[in-house]
C-alpha positions in Angstrom: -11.3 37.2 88.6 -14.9 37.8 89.3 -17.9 38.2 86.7 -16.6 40.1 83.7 -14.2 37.3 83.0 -11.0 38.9 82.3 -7.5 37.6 83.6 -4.3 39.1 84.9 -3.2 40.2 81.7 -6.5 41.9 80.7 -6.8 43.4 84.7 -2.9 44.7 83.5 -4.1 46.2 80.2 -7.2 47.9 81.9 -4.9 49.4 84.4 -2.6 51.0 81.9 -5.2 52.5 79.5 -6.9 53.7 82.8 -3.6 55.8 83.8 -3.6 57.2 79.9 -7.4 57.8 79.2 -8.1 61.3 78.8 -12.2 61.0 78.4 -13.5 60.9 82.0 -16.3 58.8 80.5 -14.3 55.8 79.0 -12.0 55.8 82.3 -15.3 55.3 84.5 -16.0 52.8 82.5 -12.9 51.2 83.3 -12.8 51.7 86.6 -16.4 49.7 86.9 -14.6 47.0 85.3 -12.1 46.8 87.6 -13.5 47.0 90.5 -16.4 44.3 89.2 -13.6 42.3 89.2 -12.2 43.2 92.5 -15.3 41.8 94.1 -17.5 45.4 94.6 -21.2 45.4 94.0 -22.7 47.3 91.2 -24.3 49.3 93.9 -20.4 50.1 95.6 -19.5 51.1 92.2 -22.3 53.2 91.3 -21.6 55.3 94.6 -18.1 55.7 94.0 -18.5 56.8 90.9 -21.3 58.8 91.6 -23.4 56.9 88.3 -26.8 55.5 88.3 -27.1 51.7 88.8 -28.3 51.2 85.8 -25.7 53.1 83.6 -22.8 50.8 85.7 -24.8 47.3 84.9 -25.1 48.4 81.4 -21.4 49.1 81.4 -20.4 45.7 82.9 -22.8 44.3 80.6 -21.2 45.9 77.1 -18.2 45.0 78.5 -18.8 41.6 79.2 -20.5 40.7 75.9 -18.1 42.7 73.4 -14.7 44.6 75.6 -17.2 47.8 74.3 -15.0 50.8 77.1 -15.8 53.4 74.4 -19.2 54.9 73.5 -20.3 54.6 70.1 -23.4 56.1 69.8 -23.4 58.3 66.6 -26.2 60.3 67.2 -29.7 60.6 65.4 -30.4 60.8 61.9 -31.7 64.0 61.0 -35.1 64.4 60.1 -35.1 67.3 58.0 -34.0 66.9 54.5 -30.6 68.1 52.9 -31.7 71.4 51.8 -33.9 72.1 55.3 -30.4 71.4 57.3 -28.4 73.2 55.4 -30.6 76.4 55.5 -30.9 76.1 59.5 -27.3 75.8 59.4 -27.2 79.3 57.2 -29.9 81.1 59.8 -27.3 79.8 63.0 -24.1 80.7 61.9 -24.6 84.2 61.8 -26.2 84.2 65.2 -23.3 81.9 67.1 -21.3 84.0 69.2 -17.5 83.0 69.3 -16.0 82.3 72.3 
């Protein structure tokens, strides 16, 4: 297999959770992967999947160092204290239209 280092078995496993992901995000990411391995550039893959170069090399690169296919930012901490956010949260709810 090419860069990302993953055998048949792995290739195998990548191809199944590909046909079952439901986040169009995670199964991008997959795809990169797999075609890495299938010998495309990180400029093919980029194209393909309409992404910026950098976003596919930092894919190949999570995945290479830890199998990361999920994202697992959290967000940012919030700056305003306990009280402040829940106040905000108070002033917005009455204001948020359902849809």
């Amino acid at each position: 297999m090419h860069e990302c280092g993953i055998n048949r078995q792995e290739k195998q496993d990548l191809e199944k959770q590909h046909k079952r992901e439901r986040d169009r995000r995670v199964a991008d990411w997959i795809k990169a992967v797999l075609l890495h391995t299938e010998g495309w550039s990180q400029i093919q893959i980029a194209q393909a999947l309409r992404l910026h170069v950098d976003t596919v090399h930092d894919h190949l690169e999570d995945y290479k160092k830890s199998r990361k296919l999920k994202l697992e930012n959290g967000g940012s901490q919030s700056l305003l204290p306990p009280e402040q956010a829940a106040e905000l949260i108070r002033h917005l709810i009455p204001k948020s239209k359902p849809y």
